[in-house]
LUMKEMI-554215 format. One record per residue (C-alpha): x, y, z. Coordinates in steps of 0.5 Angstrom, whole numbers, plus 500, padded with zeros to 3 digits. Layout:
N
XYZ ...
END
This chain:
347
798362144 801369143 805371137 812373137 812379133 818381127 824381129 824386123 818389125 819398127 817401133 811407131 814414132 813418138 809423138 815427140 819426134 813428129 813435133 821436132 820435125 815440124 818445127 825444124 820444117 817450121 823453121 827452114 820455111 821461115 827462114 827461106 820467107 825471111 830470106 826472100 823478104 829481106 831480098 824484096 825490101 832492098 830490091 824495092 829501095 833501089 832504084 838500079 838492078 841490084 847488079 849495077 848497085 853492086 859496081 859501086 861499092 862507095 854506096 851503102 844505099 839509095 833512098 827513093 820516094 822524092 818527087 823532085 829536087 831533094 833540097 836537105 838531109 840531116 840526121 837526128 843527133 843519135 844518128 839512127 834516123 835521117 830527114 830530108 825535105 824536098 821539092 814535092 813540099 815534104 819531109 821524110 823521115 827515113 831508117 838510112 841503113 835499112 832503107 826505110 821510110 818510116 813517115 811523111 810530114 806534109 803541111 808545106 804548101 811549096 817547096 821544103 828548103 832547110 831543116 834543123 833538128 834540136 839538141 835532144 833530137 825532139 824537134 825538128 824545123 823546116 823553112 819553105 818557099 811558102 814563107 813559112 818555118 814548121 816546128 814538128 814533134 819528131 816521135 809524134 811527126 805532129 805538127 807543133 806550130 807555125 812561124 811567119 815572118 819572112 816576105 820570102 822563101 826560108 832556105 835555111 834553119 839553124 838550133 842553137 846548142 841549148 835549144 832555145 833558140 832558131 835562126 832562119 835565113 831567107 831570100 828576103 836578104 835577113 837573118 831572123 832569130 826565134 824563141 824556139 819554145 813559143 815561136 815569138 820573133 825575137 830580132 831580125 838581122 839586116 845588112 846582107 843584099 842579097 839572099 841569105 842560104 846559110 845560117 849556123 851558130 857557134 858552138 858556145 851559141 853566143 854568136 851567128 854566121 850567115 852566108 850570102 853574095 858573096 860575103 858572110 856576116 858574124 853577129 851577136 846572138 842577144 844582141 844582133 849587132 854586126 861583128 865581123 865581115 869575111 870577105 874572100 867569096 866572089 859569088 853566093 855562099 851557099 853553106 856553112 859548117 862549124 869544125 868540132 873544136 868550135 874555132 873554125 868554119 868552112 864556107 861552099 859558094 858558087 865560085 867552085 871555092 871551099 875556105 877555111 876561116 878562123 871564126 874568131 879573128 874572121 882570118 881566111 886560113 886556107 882556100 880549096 878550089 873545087 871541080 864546080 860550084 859548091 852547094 853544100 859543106 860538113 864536117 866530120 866529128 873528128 875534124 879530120 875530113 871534109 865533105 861536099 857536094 857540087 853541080 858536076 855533080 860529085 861528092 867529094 871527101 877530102 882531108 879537111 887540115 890539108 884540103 887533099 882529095 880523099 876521095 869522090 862519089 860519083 852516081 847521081 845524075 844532077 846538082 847536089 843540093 845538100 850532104 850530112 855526116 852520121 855522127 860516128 863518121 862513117 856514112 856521108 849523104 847526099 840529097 840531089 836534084 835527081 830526086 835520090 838520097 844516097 847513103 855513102 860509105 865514107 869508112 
END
C-alpha cells in the first residue's frame, strides 16, 4: 500500500527559481561593484577630499595629471573632449565630464604653449618653446608632421574657418601664416616689437588679429599687409577672442583691462577693468557672457554687453593661464599654474 505523503510536506524548487535568485544576486553584486568603482574613479580625479570638493558647488570637476603650468585648454568642436598643453612638454586629452584621460601626446621637447583644433575637430596643432608647431591626428593622436620656422617659442596657434589655413605667433615678434594641409610657410607677418601671444582669425578668415605690447594689429590674410592698429593697451595683450556675430573682438592684457573693440572700424567700444592681469579671454556662443582668468587668480564670468560681473570662481592656487567655454555654454575651464584643470559650472 502506498504512503500518503505530509500534507505538511514542501514541494522541491524548480529549477527555474534557482536560476532567478542567482541572477537577481547577480545583479545586486554588480550593482554595488559598479557603485563602489564609480566612487573610486571620482575619487582619484580629485585632488581634495571629496567633502572639501562638495563646498565648492561652481565646480563640476578638477582634472589632474599635469606636472606644471598647464598653459592651454580647448575643447574639440562637438564639445565632448578637452585638450590641454602644459609645462611637462605634453598634450592630454581628456573626457571633461567623466574625468578621464583618455591619451597623452608626447613629441614636444620643451614647454606646450598653444593649441588649435581644426573645424571638423580631426586635427589639432601645438606650438612649443621648442620652436616647433605639431599637427596631430585627434582620432589616432598620431603625430601628422612638423613645422619649423619661428627663431623662437610658439605661444599661440590659430585655424582658419576653412581649415586650410594656420596662424602662429611666437616670441620672435611675428605672425606666420601656414598651408595647413602640407605645412609650407605661406608668409610671415612683421611689425609687432615685441612677443606676439595672441592670434585669431575673423570669422569670414579674410583677416587675422594679433596681440602684443601693448597694441594689436589687423592684417589681410592673402595678403598679409597691415590694416589696422588698436591702440588702447598700456601693457602686453595676452589673448583674444571673436564674439559669434563675427563683429567684435575682446582683448586680456596685463594692464588688468578687458576691451571691447569693433573689429571692422578698430573703434574701442567699451573697457572693463579687471581685479588683476588678464591672461585669457572667451566668449560664450551666444554672445551674452564673458569669461576670464586672472594672476589673482580668479575666474570671472561676466555679462559680456554690460561688463557687469555675474559671477567669480575662486580654487586654484596660482596664475591662470587659459580659460575655454564648452560649446552649449554650460561648462567653463580653466588651466593653471597650479597644475590643475578646473571644469566650472557656468549654468
Amino acid at each position: 500500500m502506498a504512503k500518503s505523503k505530509s500534507p505538511t510536506a514542501k514541494p522541491p524548487k524548480k529549477n527555474g527559481q534557482r536560476k532567478t535568485k542567482n541572477r537577481w544576486w547577480i545583479a545586486i553584486v554588480g550593482a554595488i561593484l559598479l557603485a563602489v568603482a564609480i566612487v573610486a574613479v571620482t575619487y582619484i580625479q580629485f585632488p581634495c577630499s571629496l567633502s572639501d570638493y562638495c563646498k565648492n558647488p561652481d565646480i563640476a570637476r578638477i582634472l589632474t595629471g599635469h606636472q606644471g603650468d598647464v598653459r592651454y585648454v580647448i575643447f574639440s568642436p562637438d564639445g565632448k573632449t578637452l585638450y590641454s598643453s602644459a609645462r611637462d612638454n605634453t598634450i592630454r586629452v581628456w573626457d571633461p565630464y567623466l574625468g578621464i584621460q583618455w591619451r597623452k601626446l608626447e613629441g614636444h621637447t620643451d614647454w606646450v604653449y598653444g593649441l588649435a583644433i581644426s573645424p571638423n575637430g580631426k586635427l589639432l596643432a601645438s606650438g612649443s618653446k621648442d620652436k616647433t608647431i605639431k599637427i596631430w591626428n585627434t582620432q589616432t593622436g598620431e603625430l601628422l608632421r612638423t613645422l619649423t620656422g619661428h627663431t623662437d617659442t610658439v605661444i599661440d596657434l590659430a585655424i582658419s574657418p576653412d581649415g586650410k589655413t594656420l596662424a602662429s605667433g611666437g616670441w620672435d615678434k611675428t605672425v606666420k601664416i601656414w598651408d595647413l594641409d602640407s605645412g609650407n610657410l605661406i608668409n610671415t607677418l612683421t611689425g609687432h616689437t615685441d612677443i606676439v601671444p595672441a592670434v585669431i582669425f575673423s570669422s569670414d578668415g579674410s583677416r587675422i588679429v594679433s596681440g602684443s605690447n601693448p597694441e594689436i594689429k589687423i592684417w589681410d590674410t592673402k595678403t598679409g599687409q597691415l590694416q589696422k592698429t588698436l591702440k588702447g593697451h598700456s601693457n602686453l595683450v595676452l589673448s583674444l577672442a571673436l564674439t559669434p556675430d563675427g563683429r567684435k573682438i575682446a582683448s586680456g592684457s596685463d594692464d588688468a583691462t578687458i576691451r571691447i573693440w569693433d573689429l571692422n572700424s578698430g573703434e574701442l567700444l567699451k573697457t572693463i577693468s579687471e581685479v588683476n592681469n588678464v591672461k585669457s579671454v572667451a566668449i560664450t556662443r551666444d554672445g551674452q557672457r564673458l569669461v576670464a582668468g586672472n594672476t589673482l587668480p580668479t575666474v570671472t564670468v561676466r555679462n559680456f554687453n554690460t561688463g557687469d560681473l555675474i559671477k567669480d570662481f575662486k580654487w586654484h592656487d596660482n596664475i591662470v593661464w587659459s580659460v575655454a567655454i564648452s560649446p552649449d555654454g554650460k561648462r567653463a575651464v580653466s588651466g593653471s599654474r597650479d597644475s590643475k584643470i578646473i571644469v566650472w559650472k557656468l549654468d
